[in-house]
C-alpha positions in Angstrom: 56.6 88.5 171.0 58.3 88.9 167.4 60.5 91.2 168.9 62.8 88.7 171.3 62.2 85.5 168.9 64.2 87.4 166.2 67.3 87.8 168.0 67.2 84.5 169.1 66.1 83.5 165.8 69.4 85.5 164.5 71.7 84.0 167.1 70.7 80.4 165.8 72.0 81.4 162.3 75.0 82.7 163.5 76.2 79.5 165.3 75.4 77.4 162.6 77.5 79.1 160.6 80.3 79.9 162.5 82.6 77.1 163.7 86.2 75.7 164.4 87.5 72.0 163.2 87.2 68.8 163.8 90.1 66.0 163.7 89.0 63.2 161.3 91.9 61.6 160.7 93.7 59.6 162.8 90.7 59.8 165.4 90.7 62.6 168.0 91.2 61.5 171.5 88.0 63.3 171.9 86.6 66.7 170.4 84.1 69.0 172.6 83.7 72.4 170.3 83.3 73.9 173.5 86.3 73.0 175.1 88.5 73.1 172.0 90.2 76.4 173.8 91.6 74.5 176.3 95.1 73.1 175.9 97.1 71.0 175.3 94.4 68.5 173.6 91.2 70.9 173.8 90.3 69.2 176.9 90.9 66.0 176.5 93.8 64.9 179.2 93.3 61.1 179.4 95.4 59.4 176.4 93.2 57.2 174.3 93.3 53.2 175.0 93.2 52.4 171.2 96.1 54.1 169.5 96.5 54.6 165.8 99.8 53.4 164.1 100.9 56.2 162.8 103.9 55.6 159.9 107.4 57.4 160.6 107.2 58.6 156.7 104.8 60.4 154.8 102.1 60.6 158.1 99.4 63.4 157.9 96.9 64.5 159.7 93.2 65.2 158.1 91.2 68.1 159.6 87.6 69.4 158.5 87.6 73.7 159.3 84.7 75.4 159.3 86.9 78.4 158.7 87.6 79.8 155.2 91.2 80.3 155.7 93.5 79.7 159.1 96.9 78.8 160.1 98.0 75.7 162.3 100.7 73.8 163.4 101.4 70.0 164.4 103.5 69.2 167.6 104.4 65.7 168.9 105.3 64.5 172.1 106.9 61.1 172.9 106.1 58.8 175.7 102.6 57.3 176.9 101.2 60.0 178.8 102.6 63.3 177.9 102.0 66.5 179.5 101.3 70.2 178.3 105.0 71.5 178.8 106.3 68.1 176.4 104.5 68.8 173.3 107.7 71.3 171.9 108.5 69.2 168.6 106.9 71.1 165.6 106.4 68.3 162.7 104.4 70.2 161.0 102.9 73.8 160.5 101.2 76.2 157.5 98.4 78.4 156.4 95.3 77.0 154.7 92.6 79.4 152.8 89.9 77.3 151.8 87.2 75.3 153.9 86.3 72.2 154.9 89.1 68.9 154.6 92.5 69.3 154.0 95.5 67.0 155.0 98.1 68.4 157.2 101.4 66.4 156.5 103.7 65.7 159.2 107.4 65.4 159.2 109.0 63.1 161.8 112.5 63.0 160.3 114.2 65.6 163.0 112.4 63.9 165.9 114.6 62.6 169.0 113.4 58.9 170.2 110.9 58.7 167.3 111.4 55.0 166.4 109.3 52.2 165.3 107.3 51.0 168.4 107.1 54.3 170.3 103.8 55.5 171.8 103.5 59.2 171.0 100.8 62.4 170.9 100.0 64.6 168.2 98.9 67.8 169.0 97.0 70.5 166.3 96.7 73.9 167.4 94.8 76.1 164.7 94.5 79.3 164.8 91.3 81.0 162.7 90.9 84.7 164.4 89.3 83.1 167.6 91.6 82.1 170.0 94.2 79.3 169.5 91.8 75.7 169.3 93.6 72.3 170.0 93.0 68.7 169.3 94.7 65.6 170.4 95.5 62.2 168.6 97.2 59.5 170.2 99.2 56.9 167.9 102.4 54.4 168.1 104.7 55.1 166.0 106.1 52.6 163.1 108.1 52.0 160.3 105.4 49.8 158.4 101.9 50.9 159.5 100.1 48.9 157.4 96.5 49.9 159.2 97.1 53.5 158.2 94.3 55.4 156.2 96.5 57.0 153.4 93.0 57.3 151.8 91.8 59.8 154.3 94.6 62.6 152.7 91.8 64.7 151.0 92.5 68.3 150.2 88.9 70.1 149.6 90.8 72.4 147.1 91.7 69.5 144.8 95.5 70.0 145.3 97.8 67.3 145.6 99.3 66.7 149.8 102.8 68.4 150.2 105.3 65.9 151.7 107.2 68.4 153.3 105.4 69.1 156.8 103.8 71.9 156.2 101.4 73.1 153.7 99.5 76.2 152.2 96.2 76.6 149.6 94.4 79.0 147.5 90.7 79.4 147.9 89.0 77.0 145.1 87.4 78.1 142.3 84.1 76.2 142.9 82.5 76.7 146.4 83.2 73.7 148.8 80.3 71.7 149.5 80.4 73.1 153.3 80.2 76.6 152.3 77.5 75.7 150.2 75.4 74.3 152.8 76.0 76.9 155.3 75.3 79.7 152.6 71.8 77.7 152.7 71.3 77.7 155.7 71.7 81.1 156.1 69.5 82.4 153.4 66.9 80.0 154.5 67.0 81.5 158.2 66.4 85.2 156.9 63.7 84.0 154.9 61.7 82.5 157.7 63.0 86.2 159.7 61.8 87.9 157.2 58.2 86.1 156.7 58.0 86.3 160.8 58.6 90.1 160.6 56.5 90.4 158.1 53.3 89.0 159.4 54.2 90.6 162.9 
């Protein structure tokens, strides 16, 4: 019996550690891991009926990775319901080596038609060695969004938010809190291997 629990045991492990990134900030118009593969908004095609005004200076986007390091890039696409082939702006793009949040800053200055009032879609796409992964958030644009989160600009790293649209990090000298935990978690499932093994 010990002999096909362990695998599965093993295989546990290895999803709880591995994963992609979630879209905390402004909120996703919906986030299935599984589906994250699936363009242009990881599966998502309905827009969101509560949009988030989202300011035409000095926006970002907050993202949790479950990745050590990966590249992305932020795309918007203006009108109410916009389709795959529409999301061709790039506001924002860079590469990102350390875990968990970091704030993606987004540059609408060389947009066309993105003025105050205007519904648009943000689009990430982040790429982490497994397969290009995309999220969707759905906001109005405006020159005074006075409901915006500016809060929610966290870099795990401790580094200050670039302004300019696109961003890059080190790896921190302290281990995130998320690596932490999963590093846990993973010498806590090869002890109980190890003690199941053993008694086997």
């Amino acid at each position: 019996m010990t002999r096909f629990f362990l695998p599965a045991l093993l295989a546990l492990a290895c999803q709880t550690v591995l994963g992609h990134y979630q879209l905390t900030y402004p909120p996703s118009r919906g986030f299935d891991e599984s589906k994250e593969v699936t363009g242009p908004c990881g599966g998502f095609d309905s827009v969101s009926a509560n949009r988030t005004d989202f300011p035409l200076k000095d926006g970002f986007m907050e993202i949790n990775s479950e990745h050590p390091k990966y590249t992305y890039k932020v795309n918007i696409a203006i009108g109410n319901k916009p389709a795959a082939a529409d999301f061709t702006s790039v506001v924002g793009q860079g590469q990102v080596a350390y875990p968990s949040q970091s704030c993606l800053q987004v540059d609408l200055s060389s947009v066309k038609n993105a003025t105050d009032g205007t519904p648009a879609t943000l689009q990430i796409i982040y790429m982490a060695g497994d397969g290009n992964l995309y999220q969707c958030a759905d906001v109005t644009l405006k020159n005074q969004a006075s409901n915006f989160n500016t809060s929610a600009c966290v870099n795990a790293d401790g580094s200050s938010p670039s302004k300019s649209g696109s961003s890059s990090g080190s790896q921190p000298s302290s281990t995130s809190a998320a690596t932490t935990v999963k590093a846990g978690v993973m010498g806590a499932m090869a002890a109980l291997v190890l003690s199941i093994a053993a008694t086997a």
